[in-house]
C-alpha positions as CSV (number, residue, x, y, z in Angstrom):
1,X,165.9,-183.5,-62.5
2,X,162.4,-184.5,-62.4
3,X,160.1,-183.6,-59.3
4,X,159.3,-187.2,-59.2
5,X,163.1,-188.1,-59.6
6,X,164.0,-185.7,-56.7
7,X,161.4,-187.0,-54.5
8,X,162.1,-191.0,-55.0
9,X,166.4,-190.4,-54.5
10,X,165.5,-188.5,-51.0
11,X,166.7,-185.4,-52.4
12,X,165.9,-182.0,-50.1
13,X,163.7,-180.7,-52.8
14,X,162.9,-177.1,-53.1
15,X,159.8,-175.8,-55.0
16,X,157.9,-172.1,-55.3
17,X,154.4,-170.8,-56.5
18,X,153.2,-168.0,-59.1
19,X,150.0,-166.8,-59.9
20,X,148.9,-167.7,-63.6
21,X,149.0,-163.7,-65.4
22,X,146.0,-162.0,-65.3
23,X,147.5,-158.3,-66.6
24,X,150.9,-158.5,-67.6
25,X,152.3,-160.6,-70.5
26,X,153.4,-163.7,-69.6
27,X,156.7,-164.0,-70.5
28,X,157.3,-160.7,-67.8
29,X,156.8,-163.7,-65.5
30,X,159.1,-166.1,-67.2
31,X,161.7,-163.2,-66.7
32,X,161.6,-163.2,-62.9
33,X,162.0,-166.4,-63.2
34,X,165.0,-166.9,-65.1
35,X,166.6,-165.4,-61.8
36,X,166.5,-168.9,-60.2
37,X,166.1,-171.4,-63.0
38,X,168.2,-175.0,-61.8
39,X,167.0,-173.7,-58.2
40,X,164.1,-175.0,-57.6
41,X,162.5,-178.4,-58.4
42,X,159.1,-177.3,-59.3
43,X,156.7,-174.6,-59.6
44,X,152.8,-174.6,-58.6
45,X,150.4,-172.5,-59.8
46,X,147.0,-172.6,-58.2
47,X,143.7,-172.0,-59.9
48,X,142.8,-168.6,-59.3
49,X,140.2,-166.3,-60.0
50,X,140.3,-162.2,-59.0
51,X,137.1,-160.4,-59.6
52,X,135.9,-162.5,-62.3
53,X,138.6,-162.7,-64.0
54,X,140.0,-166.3,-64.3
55,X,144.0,-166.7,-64.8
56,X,144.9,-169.9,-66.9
57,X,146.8,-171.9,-64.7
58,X,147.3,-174.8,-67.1
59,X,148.1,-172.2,-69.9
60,X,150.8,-171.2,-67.3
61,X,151.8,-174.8,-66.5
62,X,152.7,-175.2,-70.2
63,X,154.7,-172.0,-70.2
64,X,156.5,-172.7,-67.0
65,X,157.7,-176.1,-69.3
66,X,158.7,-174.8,-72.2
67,X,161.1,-172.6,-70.9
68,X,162.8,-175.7,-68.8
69,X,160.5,-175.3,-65.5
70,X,158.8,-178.1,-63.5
71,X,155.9,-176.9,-63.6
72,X,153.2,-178.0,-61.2
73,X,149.3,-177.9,-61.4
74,X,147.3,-176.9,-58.0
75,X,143.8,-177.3,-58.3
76,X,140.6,-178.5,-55.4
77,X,138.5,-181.5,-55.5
78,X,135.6,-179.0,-53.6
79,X,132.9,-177.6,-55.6
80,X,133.5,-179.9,-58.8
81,X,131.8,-182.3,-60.0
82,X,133.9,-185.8,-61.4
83,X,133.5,-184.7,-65.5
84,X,134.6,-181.3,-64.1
85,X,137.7,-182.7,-62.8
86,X,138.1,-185.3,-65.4
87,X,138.5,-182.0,-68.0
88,X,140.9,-180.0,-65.9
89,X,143.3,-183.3,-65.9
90,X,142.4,-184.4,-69.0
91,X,143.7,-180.6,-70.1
92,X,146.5,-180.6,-67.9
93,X,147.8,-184.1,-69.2
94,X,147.7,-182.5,-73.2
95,X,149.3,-179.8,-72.1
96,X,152.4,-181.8,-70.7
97,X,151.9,-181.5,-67.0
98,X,153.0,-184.5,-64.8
99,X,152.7,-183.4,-61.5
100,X,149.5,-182.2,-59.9
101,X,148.7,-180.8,-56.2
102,X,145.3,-181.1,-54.6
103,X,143.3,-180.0,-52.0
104,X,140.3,-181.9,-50.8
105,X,139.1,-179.5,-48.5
106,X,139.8,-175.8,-47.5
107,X,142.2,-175.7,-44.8
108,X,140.9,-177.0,-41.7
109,X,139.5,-174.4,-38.9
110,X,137.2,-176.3,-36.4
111,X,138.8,-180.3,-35.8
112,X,136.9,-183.2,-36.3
113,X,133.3,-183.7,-36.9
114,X,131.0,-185.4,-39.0
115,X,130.1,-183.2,-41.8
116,X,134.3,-182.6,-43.0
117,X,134.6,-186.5,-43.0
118,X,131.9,-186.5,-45.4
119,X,133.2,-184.2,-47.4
120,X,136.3,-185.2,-47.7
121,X,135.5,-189.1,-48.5
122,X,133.1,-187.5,-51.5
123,X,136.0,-185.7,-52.8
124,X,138.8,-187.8,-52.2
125,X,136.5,-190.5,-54.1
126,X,136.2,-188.0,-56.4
127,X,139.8,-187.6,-57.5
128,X,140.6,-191.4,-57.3
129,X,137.9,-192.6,-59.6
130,X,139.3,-189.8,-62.4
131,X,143.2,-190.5,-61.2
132,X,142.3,-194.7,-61.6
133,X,140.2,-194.5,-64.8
134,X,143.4,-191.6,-66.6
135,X,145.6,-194.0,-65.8
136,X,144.3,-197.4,-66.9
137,X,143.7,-194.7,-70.5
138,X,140.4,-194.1,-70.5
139,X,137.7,-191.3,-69.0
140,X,135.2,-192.2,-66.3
141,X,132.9,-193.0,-69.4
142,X,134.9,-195.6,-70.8
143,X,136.2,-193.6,-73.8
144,X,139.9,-194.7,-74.2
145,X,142.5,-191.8,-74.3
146,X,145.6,-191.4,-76.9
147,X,147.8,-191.9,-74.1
148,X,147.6,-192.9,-70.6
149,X,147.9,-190.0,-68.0
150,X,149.7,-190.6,-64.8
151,X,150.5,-187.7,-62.0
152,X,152.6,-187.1,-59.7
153,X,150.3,-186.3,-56.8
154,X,150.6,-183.9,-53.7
155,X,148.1,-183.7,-51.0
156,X,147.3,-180.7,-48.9
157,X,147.4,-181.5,-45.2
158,X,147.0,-179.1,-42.2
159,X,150.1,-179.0,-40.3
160,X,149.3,-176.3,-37.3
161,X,147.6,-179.1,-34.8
162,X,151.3,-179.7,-33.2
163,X,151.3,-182.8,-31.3
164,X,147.8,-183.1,-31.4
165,X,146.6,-184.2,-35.0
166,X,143.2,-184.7,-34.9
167,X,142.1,-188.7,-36.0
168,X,140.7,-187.5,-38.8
169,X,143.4,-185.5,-40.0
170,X,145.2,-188.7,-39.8
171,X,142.9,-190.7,-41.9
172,X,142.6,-188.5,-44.4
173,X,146.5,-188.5,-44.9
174,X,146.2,-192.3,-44.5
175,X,143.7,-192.7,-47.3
176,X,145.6,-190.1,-49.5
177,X,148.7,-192.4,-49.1
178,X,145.9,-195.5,-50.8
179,X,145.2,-193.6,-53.3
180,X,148.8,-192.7,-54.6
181,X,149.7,-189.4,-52.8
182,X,153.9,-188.7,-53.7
183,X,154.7,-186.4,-51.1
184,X,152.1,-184.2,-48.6
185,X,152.5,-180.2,-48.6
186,X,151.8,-178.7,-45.6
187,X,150.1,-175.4,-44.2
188,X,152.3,-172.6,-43.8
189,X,155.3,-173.2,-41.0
190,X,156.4,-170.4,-38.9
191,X,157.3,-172.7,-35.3
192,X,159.9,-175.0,-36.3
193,X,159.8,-176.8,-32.5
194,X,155.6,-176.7,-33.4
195,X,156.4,-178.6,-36.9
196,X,158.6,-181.0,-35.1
197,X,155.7,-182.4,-33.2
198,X,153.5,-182.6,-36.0
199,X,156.3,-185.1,-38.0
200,X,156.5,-187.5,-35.4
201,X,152.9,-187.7,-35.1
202,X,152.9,-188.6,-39.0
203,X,156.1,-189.8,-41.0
204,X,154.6,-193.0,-40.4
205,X,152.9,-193.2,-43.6
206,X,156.3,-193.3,-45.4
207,X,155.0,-190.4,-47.5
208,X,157.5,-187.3,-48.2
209,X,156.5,-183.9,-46.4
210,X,157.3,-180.9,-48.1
211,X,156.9,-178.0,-45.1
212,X,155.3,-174.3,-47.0
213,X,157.2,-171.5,-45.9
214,X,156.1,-168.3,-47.3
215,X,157.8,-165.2,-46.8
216,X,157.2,-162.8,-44.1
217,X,158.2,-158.8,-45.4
218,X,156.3,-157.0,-42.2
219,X,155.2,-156.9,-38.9
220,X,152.4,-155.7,-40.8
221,X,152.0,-159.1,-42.9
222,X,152.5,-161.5,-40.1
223,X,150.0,-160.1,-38.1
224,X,147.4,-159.6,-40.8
225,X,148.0,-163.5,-41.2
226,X,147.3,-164.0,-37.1
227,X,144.2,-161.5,-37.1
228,X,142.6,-163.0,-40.3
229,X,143.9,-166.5,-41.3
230,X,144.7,-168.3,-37.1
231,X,145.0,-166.2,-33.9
232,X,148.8,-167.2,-33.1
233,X,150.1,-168.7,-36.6
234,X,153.0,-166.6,-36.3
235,X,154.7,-166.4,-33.0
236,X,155.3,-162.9,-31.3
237,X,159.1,-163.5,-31.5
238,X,158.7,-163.0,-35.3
239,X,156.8,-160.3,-35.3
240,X,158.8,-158.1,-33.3
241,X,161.8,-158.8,-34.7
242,X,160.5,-157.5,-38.0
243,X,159.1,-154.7,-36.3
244,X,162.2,-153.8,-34.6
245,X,164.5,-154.2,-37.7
246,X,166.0,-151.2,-39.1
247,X,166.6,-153.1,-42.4
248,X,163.3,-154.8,-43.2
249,X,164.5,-156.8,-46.0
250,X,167.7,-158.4,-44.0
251,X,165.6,-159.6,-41.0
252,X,163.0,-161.0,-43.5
253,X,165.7,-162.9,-45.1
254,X,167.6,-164.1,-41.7
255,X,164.0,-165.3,-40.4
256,X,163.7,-167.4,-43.7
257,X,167.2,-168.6,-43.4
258,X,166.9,-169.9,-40.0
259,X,163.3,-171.5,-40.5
260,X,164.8,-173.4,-43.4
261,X,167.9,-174.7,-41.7
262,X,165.7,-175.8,-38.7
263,X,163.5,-177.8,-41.2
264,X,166.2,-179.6,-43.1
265,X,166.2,-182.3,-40.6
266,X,162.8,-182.4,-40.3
267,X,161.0,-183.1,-43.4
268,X,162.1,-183.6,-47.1
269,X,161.9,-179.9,-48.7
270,X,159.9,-176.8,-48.7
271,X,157.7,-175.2,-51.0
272,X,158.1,-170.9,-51.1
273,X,155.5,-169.1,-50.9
274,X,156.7,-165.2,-52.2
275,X,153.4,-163.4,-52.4
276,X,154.8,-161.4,-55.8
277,X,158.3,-161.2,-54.8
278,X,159.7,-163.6,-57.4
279,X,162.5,-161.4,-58.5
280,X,164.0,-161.4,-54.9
281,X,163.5,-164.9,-54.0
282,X,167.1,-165.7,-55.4
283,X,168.3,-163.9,-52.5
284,X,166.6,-165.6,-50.0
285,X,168.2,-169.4,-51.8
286,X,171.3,-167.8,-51.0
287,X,171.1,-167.4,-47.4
288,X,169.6,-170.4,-46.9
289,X,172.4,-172.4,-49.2
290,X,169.6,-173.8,-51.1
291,X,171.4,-174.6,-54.1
């Protein structure tokens, strides 16, 4: 089943990320994979770049497709200009990608003000004049295309305000849902009883939420994520029952099992984030009877 498909019938959908291969062979990645093929709905993989070196992501994307994977383009609006964009779609689109997920902005850090408004309306402008012009089948300088190029589209959105979603936070959501956004994929979720507030404060756009959960291995990792990423992003509880575990693996996998049940009711799937752990993440589907 399609992402898109999945998303329209309501369906609890269930995607994951990889990063594009910088040194291994590519089809080493395609063999982790096979692990949970039919298990997930689609995969992302981000733009990334490591000490110079750029991995292909839409290389990747086309891959992931071939061998009977949804694959899933992530790329940012920031720090392109529109003909830059225009070619990463424009690539992405020959290559036989349908579904794309963008961030306007870094995530969020400071709240409202002026200055993130602005940037976000010059992006978001951005991405709507190359999304309006692909589809009607031509570029943004009138040259008509072979084919016209339609997206699915996923918009990043900062989920860790709680109850208290800043205005613009909502705007921007609000003006992502104008422009065509399919579902909105949120920032890391570690409080399930925080995430709760968060959805009643916006599943009034009518727009799917897909909740990120990535996978927590250490007490080491969760609180390298509070000391450098939020002060508090994942709650104490958490950290000392991973520190406290005498099998690291099982309480990692219990933790992820019990976030994803509490989210089920909440929102309409979750996207996995497994820092490398690919070949493992089959056993953390299981205990969260995902499929």
């Amino acid at each position: 089943m399609k992402l898109k498909e999945a998303l329209e019938k309501r369906r609890f959908v269930v995607t994951s990320e990889v990063q594009a291969p910088i040194d291994e062979p590519p089809e080493e990645l395609i063999k982790r994979l096979e692990l949970i093929r039919g298990r997930v709905d689609g995969v992302t993989v981000p733009e990334l770049e490591v000490e110079g070196i750029v991995g292909d992501a839409i290389s990747t994307c086309e891959l992931l497709n071939k061998n009977r994977f949804e694959s899933i383009y992530q790329t940012t609006t920031r720090d392109k200009s529109r003909p830059q964009l225009q070619k990463d779609l424009l690539l992405a689109h020959e290559s036989g990608v349908d579904n794309l997920l963008v961030f306007t902005e870094d995530y969020r850090i400071t709240g409202d003000s002026l200055q993130e408004m602005m940037f976000f309306h010059v992006d978001t402008g951005k991405l709507a004049s190359v999304l309006e012009n692909m589809k009607e089948g031509h570029t943004i300088e009138g040259r008509e295309l072979t084919s016209r190029a339609e997206f699915v589209l996923g918009s990043g959105v900062e989920s860790g305000w709680g109850k208290n979603v800043p205005e613009l936070e909502l705007k921007e959501m609000e003006e992502m849902t104008r422009i065509g956004a399919g579902y909105f994929l949120t920032t890391p979720v570690f409080d399930v009883a925080h995430f709760e507030k968060f959805m009643k404060r916006v599943n009034t756009f009518g727009v799917p939420v897909i909740a990120e959960v990535m996978i927590l291995k250490t007490a080491g990792m969760a609180q390298f994520l509070n000391r450098h990423f939020k002060s508090g992003l994942v709650p104490d509880w958490i950290i000392k029952k991973l520190a406290s575990a005498p099998d690291k693996q099982k309480a990692s996998i219990e933790l992820f099992a019990e976030t994803v049940k509490g989210l089920k009711d909440l929102c309409q799937g979750i996207h996995i984030i497994t820092i490398g752990g690919e070949e493992k993440l089959r056993l953390y589907l299981d205990s969260a009877k995902l499929r």
